[in-house]
C-alpha positions in Angstrom: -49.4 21.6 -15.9 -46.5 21.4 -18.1 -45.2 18.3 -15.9 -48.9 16.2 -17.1 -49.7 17.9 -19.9 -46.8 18.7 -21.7 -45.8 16.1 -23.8 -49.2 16.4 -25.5 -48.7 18.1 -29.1 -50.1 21.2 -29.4 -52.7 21.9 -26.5 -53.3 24.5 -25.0 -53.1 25.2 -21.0 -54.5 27.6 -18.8 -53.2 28.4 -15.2 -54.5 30.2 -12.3 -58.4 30.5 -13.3 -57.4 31.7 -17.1 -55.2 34.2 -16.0 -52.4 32.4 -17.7 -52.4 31.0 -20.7 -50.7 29.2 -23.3 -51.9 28.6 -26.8 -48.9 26.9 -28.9 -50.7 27.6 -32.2 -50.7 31.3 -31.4 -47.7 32.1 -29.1 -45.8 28.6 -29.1 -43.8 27.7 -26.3 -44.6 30.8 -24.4 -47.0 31.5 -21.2 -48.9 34.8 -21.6 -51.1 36.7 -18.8 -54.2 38.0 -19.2 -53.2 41.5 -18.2 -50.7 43.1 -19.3 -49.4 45.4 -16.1 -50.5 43.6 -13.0 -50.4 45.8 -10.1 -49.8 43.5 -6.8 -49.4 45.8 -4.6 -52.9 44.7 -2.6 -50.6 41.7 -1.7 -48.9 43.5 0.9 -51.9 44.7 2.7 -53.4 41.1 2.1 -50.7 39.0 3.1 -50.5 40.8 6.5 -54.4 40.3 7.0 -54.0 36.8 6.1 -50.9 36.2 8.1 -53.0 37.1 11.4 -54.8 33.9 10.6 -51.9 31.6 9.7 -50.4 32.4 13.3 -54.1 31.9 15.1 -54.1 28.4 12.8 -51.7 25.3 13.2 -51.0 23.8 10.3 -52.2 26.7 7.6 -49.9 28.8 5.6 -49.8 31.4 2.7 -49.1 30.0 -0.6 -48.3 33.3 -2.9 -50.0 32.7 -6.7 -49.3 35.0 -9.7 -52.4 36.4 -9.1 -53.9 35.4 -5.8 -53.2 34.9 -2.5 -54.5 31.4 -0.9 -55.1 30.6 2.9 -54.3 27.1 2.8 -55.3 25.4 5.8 -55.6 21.8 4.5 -52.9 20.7 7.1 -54.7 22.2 10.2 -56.5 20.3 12.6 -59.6 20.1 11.3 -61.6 20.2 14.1 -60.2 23.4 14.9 -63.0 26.5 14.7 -66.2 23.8 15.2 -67.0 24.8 18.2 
């Protein structure tokens, strides 16, 4: 976001669905979250769920977010599953 939107004087950016945030105006150069202790420990559980999938699917991976998980799949044949 920074890359595109950077150079643009004072907006503001949001990442990740809101959960972070930047508001120069309020905390300058500095990214925030919207909460404060963020317990990932889910990921663990999830990413082994998940990576059952990526190994059953060509071309899919796990991309690991600040606060998510995604499935991609956008490289995987997509065909695959129609049947």
């Amino acid at each position: 976001l920074e890359q595109w939107f950077g150079s643009v004087p004072r907006i503001g950016l949001a990442a990740e669905h809101g959960f972070y945030w930047k508001l120069p105006q309020i905390s300058g150069d500095q990214w925030n979250c919207a909460v404060q202790d963020v317990d990932t420990s889910w990921k663990t559980y999830a990413f082994e769920l998940m990576r059952t999938f990526v190994k059953r699917t060509q071309g899919s991976f796990i991309e690991n977010k600040g606060s998510a998980l995604v499935w991609q799949y956008r490289d995987a044949d997509q065909h695959f599953g129609s049947w």
